[in-house]
Backbone as CSV, one residue per row, in Angstrom:
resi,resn,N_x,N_y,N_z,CA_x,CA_y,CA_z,C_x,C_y,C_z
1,UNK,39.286,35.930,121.216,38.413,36.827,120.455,38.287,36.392,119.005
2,UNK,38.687,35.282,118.643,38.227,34.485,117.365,36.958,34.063,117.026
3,UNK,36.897,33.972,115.203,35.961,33.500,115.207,34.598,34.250,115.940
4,UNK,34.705,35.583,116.263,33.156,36.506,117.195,32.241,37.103,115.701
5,UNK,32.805,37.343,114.655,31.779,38.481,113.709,32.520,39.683,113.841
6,UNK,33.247,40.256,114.936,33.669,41.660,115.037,34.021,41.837,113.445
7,UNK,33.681,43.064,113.025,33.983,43.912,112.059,34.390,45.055,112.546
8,UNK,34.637,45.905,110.952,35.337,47.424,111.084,36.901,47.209,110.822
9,UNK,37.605,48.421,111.161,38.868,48.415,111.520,39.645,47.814,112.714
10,UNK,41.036,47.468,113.039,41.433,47.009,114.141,41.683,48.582,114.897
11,UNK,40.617,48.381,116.168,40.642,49.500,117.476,41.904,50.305,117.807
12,UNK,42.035,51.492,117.811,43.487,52.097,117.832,43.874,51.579,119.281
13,UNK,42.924,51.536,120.416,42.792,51.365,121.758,44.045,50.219,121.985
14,UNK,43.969,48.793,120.742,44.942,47.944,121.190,46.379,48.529,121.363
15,UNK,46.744,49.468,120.833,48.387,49.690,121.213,48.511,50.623,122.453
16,UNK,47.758,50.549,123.074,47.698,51.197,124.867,47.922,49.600,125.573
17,UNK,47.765,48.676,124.776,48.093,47.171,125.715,49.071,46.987,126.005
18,UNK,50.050,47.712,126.515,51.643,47.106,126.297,51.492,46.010,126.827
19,UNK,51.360,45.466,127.931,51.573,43.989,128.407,51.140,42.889,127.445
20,UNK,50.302,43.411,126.378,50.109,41.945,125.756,50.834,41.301,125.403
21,UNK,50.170,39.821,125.442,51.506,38.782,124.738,50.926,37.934,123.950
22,UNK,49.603,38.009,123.676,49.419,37.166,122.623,48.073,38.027,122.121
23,UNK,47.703,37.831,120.935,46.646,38.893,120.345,46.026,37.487,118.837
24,UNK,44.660,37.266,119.096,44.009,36.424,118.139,42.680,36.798,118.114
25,UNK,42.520,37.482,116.498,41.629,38.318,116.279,41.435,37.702,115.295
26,UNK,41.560,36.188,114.583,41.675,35.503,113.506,40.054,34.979,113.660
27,UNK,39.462,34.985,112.192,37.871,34.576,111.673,36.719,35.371,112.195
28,UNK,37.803,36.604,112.083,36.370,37.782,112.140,35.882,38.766,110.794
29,UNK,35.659,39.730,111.014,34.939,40.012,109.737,35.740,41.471,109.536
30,UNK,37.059,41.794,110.440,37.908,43.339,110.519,38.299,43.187,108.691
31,UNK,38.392,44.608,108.748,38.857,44.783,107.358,39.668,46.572,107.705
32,UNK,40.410,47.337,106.425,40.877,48.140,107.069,42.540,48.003,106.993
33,UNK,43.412,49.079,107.018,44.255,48.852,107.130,45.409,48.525,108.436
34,UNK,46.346,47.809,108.769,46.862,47.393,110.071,47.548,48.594,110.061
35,UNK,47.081,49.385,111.548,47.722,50.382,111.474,49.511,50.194,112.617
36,UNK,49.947,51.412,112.235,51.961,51.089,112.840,51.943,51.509,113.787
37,UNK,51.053,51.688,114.732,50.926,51.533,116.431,50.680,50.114,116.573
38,UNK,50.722,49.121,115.857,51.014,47.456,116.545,52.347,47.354,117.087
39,UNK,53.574,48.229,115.937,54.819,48.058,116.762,55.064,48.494,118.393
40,UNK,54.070,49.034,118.577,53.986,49.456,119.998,53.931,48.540,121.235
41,UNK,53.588,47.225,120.891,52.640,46.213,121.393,54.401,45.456,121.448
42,UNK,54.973,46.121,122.547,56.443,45.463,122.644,56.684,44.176,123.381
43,UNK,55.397,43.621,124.299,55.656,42.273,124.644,54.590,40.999,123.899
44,UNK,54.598,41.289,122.821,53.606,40.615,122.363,54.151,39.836,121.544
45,UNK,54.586,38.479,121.493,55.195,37.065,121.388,54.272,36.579,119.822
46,UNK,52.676,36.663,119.845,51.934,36.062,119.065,50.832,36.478,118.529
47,UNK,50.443,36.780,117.044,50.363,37.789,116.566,49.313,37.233,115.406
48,UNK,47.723,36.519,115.478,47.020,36.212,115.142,46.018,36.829,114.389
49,UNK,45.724,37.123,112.579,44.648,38.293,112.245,44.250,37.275,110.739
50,UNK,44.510,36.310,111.265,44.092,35.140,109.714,42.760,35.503,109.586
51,UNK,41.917,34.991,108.168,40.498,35.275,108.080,40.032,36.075,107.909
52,UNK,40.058,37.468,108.026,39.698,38.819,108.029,39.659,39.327,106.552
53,UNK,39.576,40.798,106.104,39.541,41.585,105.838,40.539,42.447,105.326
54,UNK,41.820,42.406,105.799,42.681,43.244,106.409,43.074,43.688,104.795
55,UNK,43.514,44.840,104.562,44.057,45.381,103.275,45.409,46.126,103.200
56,UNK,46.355,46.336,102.253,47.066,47.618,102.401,48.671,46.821,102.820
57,UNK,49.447,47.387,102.923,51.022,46.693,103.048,50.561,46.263,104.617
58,UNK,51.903,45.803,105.171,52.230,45.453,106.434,52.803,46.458,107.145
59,UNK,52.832,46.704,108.431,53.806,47.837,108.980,54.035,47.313,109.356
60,UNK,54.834,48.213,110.351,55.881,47.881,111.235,55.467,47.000,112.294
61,UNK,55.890,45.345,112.274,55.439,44.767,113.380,56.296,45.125,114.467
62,UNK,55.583,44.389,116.017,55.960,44.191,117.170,57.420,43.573,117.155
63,UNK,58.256,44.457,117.694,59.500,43.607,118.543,59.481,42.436,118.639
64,UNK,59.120,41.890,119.447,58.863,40.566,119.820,58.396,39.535,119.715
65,UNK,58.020,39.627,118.370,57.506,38.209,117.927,57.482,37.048,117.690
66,UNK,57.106,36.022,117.858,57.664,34.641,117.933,56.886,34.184,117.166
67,UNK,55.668,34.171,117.102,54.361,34.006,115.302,53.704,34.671,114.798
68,UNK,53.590,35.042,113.690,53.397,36.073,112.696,52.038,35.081,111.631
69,UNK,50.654,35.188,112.191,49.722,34.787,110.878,48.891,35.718,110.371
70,UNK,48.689,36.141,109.451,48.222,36.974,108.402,47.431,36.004,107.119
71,UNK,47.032,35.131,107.571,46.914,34.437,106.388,45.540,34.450,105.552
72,UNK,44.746,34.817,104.274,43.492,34.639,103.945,43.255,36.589,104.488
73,UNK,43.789,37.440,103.709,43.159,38.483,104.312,43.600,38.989,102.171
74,UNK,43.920,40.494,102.536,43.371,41.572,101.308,44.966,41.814,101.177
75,UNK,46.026,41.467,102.113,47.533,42.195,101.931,48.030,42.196,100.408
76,UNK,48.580,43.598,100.547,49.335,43.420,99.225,50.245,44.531,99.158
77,UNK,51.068,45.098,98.348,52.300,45.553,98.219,53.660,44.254,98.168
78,UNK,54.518,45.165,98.581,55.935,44.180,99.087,56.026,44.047,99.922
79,UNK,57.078,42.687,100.249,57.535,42.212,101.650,58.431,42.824,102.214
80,UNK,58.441,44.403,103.025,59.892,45.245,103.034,60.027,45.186,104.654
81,UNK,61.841,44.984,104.057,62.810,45.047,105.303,62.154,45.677,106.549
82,UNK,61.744,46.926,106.693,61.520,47.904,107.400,60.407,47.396,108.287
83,UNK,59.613,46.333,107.836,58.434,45.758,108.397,59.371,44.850,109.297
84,UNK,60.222,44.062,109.128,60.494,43.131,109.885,62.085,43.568,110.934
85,UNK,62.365,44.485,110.653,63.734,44.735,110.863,64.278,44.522,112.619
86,UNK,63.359,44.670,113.471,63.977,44.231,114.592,63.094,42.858,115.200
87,UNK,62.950,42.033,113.999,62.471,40.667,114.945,63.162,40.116,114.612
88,UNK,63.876,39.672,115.900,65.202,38.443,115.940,64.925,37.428,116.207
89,UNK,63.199,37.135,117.036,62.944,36.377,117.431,61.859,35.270,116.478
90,UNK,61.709,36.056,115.689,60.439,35.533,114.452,60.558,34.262,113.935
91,UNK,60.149,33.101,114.524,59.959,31.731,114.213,59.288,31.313,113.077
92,UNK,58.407,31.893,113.145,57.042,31.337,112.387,56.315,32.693,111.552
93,UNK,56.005,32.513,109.986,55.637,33.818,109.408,54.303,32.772,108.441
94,UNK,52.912,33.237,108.638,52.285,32.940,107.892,51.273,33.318,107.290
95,UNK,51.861,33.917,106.060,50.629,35.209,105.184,50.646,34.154,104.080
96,UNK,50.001,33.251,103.946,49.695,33.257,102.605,48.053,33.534,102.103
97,UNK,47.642,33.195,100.972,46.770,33.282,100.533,46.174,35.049,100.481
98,UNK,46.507,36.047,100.026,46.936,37.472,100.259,47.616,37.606,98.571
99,UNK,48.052,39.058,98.910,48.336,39.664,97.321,49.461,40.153,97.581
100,UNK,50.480,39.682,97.876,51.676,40.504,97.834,52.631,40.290,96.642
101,UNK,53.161,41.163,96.273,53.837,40.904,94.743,55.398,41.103,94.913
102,UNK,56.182,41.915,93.417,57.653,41.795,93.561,58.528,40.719,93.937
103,UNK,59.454,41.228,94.313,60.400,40.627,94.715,60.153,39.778,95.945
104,UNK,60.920,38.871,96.072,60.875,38.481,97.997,62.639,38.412,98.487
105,UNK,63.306,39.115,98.843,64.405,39.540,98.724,64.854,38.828,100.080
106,UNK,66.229,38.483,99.896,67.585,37.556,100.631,67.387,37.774,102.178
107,UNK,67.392,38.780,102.443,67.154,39.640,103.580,66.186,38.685,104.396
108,UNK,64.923,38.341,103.825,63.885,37.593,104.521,64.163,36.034,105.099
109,UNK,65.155,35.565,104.431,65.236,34.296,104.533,66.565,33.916,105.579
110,UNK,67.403,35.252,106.321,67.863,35.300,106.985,68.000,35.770,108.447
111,UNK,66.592,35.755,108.413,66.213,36.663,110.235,66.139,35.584,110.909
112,UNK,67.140,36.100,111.844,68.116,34.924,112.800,67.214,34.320,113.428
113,UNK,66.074,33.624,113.577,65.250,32.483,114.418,64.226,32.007,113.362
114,UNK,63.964,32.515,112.028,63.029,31.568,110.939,63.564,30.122,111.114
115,UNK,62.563,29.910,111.420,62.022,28.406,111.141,60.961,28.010,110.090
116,UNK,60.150,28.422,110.223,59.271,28.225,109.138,58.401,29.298,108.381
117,UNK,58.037,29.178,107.048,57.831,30.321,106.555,56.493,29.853,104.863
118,UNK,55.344,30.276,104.988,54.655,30.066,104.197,53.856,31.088,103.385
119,UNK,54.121,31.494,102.243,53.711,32.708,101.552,53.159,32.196,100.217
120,UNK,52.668,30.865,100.213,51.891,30.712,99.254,50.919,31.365,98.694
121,UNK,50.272,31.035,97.491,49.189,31.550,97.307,49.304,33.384,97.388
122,UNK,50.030,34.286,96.485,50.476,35.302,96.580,50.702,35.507,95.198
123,UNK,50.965,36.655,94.786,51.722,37.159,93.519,52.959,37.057,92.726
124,UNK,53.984,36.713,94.085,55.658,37.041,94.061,56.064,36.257,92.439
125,UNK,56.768,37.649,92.250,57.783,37.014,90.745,58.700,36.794,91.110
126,UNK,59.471,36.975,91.802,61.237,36.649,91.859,61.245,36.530,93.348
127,UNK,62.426,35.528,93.534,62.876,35.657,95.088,64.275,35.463,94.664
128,UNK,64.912,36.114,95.235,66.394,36.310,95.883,67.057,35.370,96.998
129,UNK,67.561,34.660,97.200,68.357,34.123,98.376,69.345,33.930,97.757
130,UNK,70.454,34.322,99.068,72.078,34.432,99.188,72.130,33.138,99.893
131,UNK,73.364,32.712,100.057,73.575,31.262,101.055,73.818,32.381,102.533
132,UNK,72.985,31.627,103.412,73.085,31.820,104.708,74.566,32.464,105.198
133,UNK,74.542,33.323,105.939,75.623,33.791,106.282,76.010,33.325,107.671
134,UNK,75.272,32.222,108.644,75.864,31.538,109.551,74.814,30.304,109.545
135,UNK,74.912,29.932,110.762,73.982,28.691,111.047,72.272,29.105,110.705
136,UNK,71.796,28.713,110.001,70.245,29.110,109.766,69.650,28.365,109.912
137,UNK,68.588,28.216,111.078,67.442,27.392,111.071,66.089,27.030,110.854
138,UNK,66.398,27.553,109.862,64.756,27.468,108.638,64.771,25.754,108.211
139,UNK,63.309,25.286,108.755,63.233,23.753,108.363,62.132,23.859,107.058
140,UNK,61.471,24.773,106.774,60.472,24.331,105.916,59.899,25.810,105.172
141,UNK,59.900,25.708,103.734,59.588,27.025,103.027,58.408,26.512,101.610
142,UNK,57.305,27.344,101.660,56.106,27.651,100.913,55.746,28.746,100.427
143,UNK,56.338,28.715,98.978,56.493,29.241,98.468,55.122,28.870,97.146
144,UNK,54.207,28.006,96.765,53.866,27.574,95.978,52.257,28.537,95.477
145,UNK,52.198,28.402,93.807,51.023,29.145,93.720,51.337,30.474,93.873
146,UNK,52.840,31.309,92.941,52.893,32.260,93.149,53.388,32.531,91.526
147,UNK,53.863,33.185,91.512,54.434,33.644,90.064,56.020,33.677,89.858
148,UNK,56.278,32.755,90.726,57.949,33.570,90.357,58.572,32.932,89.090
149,UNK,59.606,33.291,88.534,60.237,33.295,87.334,61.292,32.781,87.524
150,UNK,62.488,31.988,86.848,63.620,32.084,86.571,64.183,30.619,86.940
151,UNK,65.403,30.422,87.391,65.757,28.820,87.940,65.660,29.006,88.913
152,UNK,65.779,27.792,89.140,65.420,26.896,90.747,66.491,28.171,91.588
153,UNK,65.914,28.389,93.186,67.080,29.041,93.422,68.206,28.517,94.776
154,UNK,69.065,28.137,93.658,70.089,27.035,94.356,70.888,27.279,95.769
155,UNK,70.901,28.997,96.317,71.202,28.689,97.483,70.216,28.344,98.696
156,UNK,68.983,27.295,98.107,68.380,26.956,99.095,69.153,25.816,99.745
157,UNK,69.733,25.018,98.959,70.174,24.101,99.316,71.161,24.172,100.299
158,UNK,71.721,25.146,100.539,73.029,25.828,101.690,72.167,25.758,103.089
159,UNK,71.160,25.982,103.041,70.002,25.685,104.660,70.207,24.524,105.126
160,UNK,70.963,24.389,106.409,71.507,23.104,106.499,70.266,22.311,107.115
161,UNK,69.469,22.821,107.764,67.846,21.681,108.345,67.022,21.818,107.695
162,UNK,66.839,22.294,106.278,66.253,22.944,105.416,65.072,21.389,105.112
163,UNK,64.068,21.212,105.524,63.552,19.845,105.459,62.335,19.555,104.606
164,UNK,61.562,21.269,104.448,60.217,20.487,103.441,60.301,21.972,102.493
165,UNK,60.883,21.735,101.725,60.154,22.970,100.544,59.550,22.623,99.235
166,UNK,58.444,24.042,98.927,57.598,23.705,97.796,57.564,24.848,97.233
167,UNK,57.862,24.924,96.131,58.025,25.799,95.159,56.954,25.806,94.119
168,UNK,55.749,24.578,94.249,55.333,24.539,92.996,53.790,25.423,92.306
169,UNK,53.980,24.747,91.400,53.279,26.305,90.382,52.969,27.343,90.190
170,UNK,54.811,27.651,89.734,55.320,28.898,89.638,55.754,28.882,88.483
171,UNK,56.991,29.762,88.014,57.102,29.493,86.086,58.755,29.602,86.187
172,UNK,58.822,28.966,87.424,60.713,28.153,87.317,61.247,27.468,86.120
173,UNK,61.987,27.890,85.435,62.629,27.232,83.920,63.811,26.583,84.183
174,UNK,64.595,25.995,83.510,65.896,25.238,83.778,65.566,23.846,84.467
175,UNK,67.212,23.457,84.711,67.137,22.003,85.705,66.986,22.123,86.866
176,UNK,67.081,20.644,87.399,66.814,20.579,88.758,68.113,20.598,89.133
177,UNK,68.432,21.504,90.349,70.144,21.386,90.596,70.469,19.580,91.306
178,UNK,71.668,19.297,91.044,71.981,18.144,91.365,72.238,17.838,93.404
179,UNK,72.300,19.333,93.572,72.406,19.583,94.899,71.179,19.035,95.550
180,UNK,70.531,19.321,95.080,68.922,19.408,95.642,69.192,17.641,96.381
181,UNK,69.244,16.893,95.042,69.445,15.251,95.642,69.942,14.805,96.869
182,UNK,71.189,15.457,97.003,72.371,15.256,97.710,71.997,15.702,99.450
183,UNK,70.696,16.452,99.231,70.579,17.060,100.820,69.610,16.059,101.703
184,UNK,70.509,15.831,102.983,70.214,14.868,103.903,69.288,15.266,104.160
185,UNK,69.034,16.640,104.330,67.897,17.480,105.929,66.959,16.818,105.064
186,UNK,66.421,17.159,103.854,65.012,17.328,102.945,64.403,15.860,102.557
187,UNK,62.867,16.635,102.903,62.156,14.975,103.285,61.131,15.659,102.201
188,UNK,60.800,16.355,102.373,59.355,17.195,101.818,59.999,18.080,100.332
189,UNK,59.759,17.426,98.695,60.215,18.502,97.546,58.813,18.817,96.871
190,UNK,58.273,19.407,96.717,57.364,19.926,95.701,57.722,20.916,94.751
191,UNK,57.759,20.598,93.480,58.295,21.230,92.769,57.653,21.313,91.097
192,UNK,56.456,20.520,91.085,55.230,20.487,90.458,54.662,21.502,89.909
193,UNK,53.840,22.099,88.207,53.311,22.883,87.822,54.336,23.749,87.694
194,UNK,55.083,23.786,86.982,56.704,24.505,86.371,56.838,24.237,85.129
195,UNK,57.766,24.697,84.896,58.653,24.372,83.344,60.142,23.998,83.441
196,UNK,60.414,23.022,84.684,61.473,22.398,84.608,61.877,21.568,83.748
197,UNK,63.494,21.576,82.994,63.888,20.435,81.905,64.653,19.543,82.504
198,UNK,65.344,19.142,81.538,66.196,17.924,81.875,65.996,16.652,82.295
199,UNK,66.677,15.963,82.931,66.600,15.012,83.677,66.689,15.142,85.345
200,UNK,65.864,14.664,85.817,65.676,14.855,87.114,66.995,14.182,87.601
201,UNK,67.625,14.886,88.960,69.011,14.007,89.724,68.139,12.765,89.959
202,UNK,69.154,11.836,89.676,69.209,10.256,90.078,69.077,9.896,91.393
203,UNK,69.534,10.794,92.083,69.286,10.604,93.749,68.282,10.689,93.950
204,UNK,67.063,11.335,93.505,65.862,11.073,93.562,65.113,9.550,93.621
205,UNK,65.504,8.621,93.015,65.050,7.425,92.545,66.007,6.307,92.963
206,UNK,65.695,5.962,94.294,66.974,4.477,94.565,66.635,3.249,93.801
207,UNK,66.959,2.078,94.075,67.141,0.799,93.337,65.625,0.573,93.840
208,UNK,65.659,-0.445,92.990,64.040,-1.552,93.126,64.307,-2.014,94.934
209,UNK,63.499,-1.448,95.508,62.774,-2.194,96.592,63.117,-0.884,97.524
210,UNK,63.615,-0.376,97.137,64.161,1.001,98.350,63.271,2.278,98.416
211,UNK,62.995,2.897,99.132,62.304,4.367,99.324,62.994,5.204,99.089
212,UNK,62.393,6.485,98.411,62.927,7.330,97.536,63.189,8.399,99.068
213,UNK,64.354,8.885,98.975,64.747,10.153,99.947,63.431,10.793,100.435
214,UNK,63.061,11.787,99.399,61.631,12.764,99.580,60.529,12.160,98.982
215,UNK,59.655,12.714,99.656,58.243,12.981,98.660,57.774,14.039,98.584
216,UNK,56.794,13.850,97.277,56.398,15.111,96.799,56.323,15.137,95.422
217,UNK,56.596,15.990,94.497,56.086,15.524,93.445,56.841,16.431,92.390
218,UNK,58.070,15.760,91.364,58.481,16.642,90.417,57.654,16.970,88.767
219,UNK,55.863,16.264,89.185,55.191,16.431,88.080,54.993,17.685,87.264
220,UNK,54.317,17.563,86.155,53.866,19.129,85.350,54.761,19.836,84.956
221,UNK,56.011,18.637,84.393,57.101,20.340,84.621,57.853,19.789,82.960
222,UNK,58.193,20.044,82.422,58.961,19.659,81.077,60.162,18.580,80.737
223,UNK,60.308,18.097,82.066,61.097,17.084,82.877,60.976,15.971,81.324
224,UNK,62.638,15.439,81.314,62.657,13.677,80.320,63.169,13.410,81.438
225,UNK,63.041,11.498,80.773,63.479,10.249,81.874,62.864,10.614,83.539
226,UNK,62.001,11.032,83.461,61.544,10.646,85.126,60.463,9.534,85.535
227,UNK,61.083,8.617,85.883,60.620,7.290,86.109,59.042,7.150,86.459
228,UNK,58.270,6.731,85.092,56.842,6.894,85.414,56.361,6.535,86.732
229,UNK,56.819,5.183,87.301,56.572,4.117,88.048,56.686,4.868,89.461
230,UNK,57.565,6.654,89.027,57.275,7.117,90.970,56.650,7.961,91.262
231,UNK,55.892,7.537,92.386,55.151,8.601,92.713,55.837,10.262,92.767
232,UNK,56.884,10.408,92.522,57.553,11.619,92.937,57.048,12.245,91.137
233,UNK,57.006,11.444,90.285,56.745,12.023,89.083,55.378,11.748,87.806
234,UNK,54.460,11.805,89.365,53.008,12.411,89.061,52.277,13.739,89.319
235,UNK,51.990,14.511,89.170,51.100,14.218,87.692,52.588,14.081,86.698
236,UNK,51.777,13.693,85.469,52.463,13.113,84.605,53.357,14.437,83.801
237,UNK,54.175,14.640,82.964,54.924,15.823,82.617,54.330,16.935,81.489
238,UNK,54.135,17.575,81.378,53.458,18.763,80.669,53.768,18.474,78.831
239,UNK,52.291,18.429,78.109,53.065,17.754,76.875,54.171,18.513,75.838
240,UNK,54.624,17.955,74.980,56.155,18.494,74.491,55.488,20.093,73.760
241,UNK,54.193,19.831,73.012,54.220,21.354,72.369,53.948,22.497,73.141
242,UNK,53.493,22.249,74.383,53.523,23.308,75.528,55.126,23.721,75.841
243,UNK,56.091,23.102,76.209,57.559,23.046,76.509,58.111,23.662,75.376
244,UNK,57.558,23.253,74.212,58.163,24.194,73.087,57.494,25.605,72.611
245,UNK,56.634,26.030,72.969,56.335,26.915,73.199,56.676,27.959,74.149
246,UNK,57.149,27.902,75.595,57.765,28.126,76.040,59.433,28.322,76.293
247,UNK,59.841,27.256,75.654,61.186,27.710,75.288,61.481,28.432,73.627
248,UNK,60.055,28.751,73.241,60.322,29.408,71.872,60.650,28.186,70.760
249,UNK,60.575,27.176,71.071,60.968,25.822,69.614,62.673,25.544,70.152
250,UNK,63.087,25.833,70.746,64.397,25.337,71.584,64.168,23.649,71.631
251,UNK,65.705,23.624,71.759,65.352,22.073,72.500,65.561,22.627,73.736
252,UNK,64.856,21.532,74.377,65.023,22.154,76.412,65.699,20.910,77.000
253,UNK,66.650,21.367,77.905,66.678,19.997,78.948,67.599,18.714,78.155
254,UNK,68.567,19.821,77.746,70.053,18.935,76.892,70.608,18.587,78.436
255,UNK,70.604,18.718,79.293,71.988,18.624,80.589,71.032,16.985,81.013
């Protein structure tokens, strides 16, 4: 049912479907708020409403979910617990491009089957993460094109398959943790359009003739010594009276 023109609201009629298991209502013209008879929809695995219209927080999803896209619609409020609280099974979450603001709190980054998770393109000022409290298998987090504030947040690095994250242009201040270098899983760093100082970890940059761990790009950010010559540190670094402006006439990026 993609991609048809349907408009209006989403039909109350769908939560009389119990048997469904997959629902793709993505590149239509619905607008309206998602109403909390979807949690009703208890065998429903896959969970498609990209493209649309859609406005107003999230409710209470389905039990059973295994993909979650929301992406390119009107959402906004916060990302709360209460919306996600009994999916154990939730692989895949993808709202970006949407209005959701606040916080994005610890809680999210620990629902026992994330794997991947993209909330770009959003409002969020702050996110919260604790280090994993067992084995977590989150490989990849998109986070970029949002607003958040503050330093890098270092218990990402505790995600042990933790393999492509992007954080960038957001208004992250401080260094780059030295951890970050050191992680085997991570292939994919974006970390671009910031106000990062210092010196970038050295593990970033092997000897002449060798390939650099990740790619991606620690450009735009307030960064000294990052080796013009790599691609990891293009675009080129944000000029010094912008950096001092931002840190108030500080020196930045003594470590």
């Amino acid at each position: 049912m993609k991609s048809n023109s349907f408009s209006g609201p989403l039909p109350s009629s769908f939560s009389s479907l119990k048997s469904l298991q997959e629902l793709d209502l993505s590149g239509n013209l619905l607008t309206g708020i998602l109403p909390n008879t979807l949690h009703f929809l208890s065998h429903l695995t896959r969970l498609d409403l990209s493209f649309n219209r859609f406005s107003g927080n999230l409710p209470k999803l389905p039990p059973n979910l295994i993909e979650l896209a929301i992406k390119s619609n009107l959402l906004s409020g916060l990302i709360s617990e209460s919306s996600f609280s009994e999916l154990t099974q939730l692989e895949t979450v993808e709202l970006s491009a949407n209005s959701f603001t606040g916080v994005l709190q610890s809680w999210f980054f620990q629902l026992p089957g994330l794997q991947q998770i993209n909330l770009s393109n959003n409002s969020f000022t702050r996110v919260e993460i604790w280090k994993p409290r067992k084995y977590n298998s989150l490989v990849a987090v998109d986070l970029g094109f949002n607003k958040i504030e503050g330093y890098f947040p270092v218990n990402l690095t505790e995600y042990p398959v933790l393999a492509s994250l992007s954080l960038r242009y957001n208004r992250l201040r401080g260094a780059i943790p030295l951890e970050l270098s050191k992680k085997a899983s991570l292939k994919r760093l974006f970390l671009d359009g910031n106000y990062l100082t210092g010196i970038p970890p050295a593990g970033f940059f092997p000897g002449v003739g060798e390939e650099s761990p990740v790619a991606g790009s620690l450009g735009d950010n307030c960064l000294r010594g990052c080796p013009p010559k790599s691609q990891l540190c293009l675009p080129l670094q944000k000029p010094m009276s912008v950096c001092k402006q931002v840190y108030g006439g500080k020196r930045h990026g003594k470590n």
